[in-house]
C-alpha positions in Angstrom: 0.0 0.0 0.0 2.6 2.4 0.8 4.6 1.8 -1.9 1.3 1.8 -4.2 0.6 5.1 -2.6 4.2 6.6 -3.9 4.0 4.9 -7.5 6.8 2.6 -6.4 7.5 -0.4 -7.5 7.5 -3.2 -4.3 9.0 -6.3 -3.8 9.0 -9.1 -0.8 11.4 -11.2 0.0 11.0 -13.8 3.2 13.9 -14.5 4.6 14.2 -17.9 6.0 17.3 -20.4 7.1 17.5 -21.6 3.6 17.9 -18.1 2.1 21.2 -17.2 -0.2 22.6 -14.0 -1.0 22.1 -14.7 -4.7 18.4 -15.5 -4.1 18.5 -11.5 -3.2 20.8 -10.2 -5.9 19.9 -12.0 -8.4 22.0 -14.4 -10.5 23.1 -15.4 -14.1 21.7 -18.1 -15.8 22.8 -19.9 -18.7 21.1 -19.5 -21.5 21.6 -22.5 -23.5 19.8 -21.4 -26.8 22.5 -18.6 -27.1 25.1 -20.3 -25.3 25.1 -17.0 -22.7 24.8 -16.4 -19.5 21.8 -13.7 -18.9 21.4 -11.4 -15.6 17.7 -12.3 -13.7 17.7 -9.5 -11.7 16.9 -10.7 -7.7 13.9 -8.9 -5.2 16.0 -6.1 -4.3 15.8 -4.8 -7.9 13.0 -2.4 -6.7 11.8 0.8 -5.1 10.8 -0.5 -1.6 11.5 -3.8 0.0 10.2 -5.7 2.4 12.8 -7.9 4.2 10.5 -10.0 6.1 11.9 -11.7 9.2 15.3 -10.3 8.9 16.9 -12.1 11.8 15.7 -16.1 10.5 18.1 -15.8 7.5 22.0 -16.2 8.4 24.6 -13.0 8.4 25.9 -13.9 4.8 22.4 -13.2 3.2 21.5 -10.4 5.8 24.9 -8.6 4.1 24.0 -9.2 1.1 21.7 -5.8 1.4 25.0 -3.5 3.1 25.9 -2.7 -0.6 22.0 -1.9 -1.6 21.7 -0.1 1.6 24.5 1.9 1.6 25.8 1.8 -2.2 22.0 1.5 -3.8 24.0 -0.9 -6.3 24.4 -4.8 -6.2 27.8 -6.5 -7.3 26.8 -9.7 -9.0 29.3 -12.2 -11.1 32.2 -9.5 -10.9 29.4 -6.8 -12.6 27.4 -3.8 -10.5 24.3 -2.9 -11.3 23.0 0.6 -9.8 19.7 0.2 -8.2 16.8 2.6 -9.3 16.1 5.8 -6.8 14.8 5.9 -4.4 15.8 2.8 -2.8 15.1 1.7 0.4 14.2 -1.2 2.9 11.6 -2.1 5.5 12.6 -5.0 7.5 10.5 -7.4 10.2 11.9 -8.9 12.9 10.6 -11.6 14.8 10.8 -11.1 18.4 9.1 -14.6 19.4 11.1 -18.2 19.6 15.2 -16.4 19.5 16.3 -19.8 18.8 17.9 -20.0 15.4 18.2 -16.5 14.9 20.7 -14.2 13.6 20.7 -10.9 15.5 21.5 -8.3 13.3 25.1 -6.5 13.3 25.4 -2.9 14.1 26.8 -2.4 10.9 23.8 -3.6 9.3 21.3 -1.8 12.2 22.9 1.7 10.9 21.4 1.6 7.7 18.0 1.4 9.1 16.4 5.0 9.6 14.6 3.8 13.0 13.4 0.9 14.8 10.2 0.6 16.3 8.7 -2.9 18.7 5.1 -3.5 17.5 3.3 -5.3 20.2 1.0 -7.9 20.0 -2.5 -6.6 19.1 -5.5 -7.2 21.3 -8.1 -9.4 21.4 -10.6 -7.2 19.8 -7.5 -5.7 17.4 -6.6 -9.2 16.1 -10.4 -10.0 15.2 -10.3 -6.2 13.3 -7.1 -6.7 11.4 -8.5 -10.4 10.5 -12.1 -9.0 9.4 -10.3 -6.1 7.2 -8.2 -8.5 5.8 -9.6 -11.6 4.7 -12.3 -12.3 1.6 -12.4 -11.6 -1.8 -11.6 -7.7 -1.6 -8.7 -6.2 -1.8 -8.6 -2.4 -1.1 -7.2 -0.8 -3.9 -4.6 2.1 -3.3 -4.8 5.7 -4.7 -1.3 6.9 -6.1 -0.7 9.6 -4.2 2.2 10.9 -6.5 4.5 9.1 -9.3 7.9 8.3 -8.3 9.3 11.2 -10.3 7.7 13.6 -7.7 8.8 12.1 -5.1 12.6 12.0 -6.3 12.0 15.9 -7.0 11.1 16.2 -3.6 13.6 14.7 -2.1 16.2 17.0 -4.3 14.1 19.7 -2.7 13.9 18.7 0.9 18.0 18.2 0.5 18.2 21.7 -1.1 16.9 23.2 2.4 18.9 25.6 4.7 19.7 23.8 7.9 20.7 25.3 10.5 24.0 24.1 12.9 22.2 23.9 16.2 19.2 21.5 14.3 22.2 19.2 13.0 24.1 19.2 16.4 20.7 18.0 17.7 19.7 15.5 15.1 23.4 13.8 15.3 23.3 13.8 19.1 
């Protein structure tokens, strides 16, 4: 929905035990026809993506996003291809059963603007979030604005007078 909202393109990628880097990235695959390897593109080859359950997947695919985070570009086969702007990541965590887990390095925790603990819903909550989100409808989501809009406006917000003692705060 929120990417919907933006006129972004979204992408989700679960990330489980069983997860590789590559199945992130993307990989070449031969194409036998041609007798040439071809680029598929992986998940992160988007505008917004959801890493869902971030800590089940193990450190080697969790750094597989530090160059798409950081960089916006993916190395893949000795070749990097830039990510489109924006770029950016929303990631779950999942708090319950720690075992077989892989808490996430500081280096990695960085890169995320903010993190925010989501408690369990209620009773009553749980029965809401079930009835609006079960059947055959699916809410459909107004774009807001087109991605080229919101790229101008980030150019604008960055173009903004800030003043020393709004930084000082903002770093401490």
């Amino acid at each position: 929905s929120f990417a919907g909202a933006l006129g972004l393109q979204f992408a989700r990628a679960q990330f489980t035990p069983d997860l590789l880097p590559a199945d992130l990235t993307g990989s070449y695959v031969y194409d036998q026809r041609r007798a040439e390897f071809d680029f598929r593109p992986g998940p992160v080859f988007t505008n917004l993506l959801l890493a869902d359950e971030i800590n089940r997947t193990p450190p080697k695919t969790q750094a597989a996003l530090l160059q798409a985070m950081q960089e916006k570009e993916v190395s893949v086969g000795g070749k990097t291809y830039r990510l489109e702007a924006p770029f950016f990541v929303l990631a779950t965590q999942n708090p319950i059963d720690q075992e077989g887990t892989y808490p996430l390095p500081e280096a990695q925790l960085d890169r995320f603007l903010l993190n925010t603990f989501i408690k369990y819903p209620k009773l009553e909550e749980e029965e809401a979030i079930v009835e609006r989100t079960t059947g055959n409808t699916i809410a459909e989501v107004q774009s807001l604005c087109s991605r080229d809009t919101l790229l101008k406006l980030q150019q604008l917000v960055r173009s903004l007078p800030v003043s020393k003692h709004v930084t000082g705060y903002a770093v401490d």
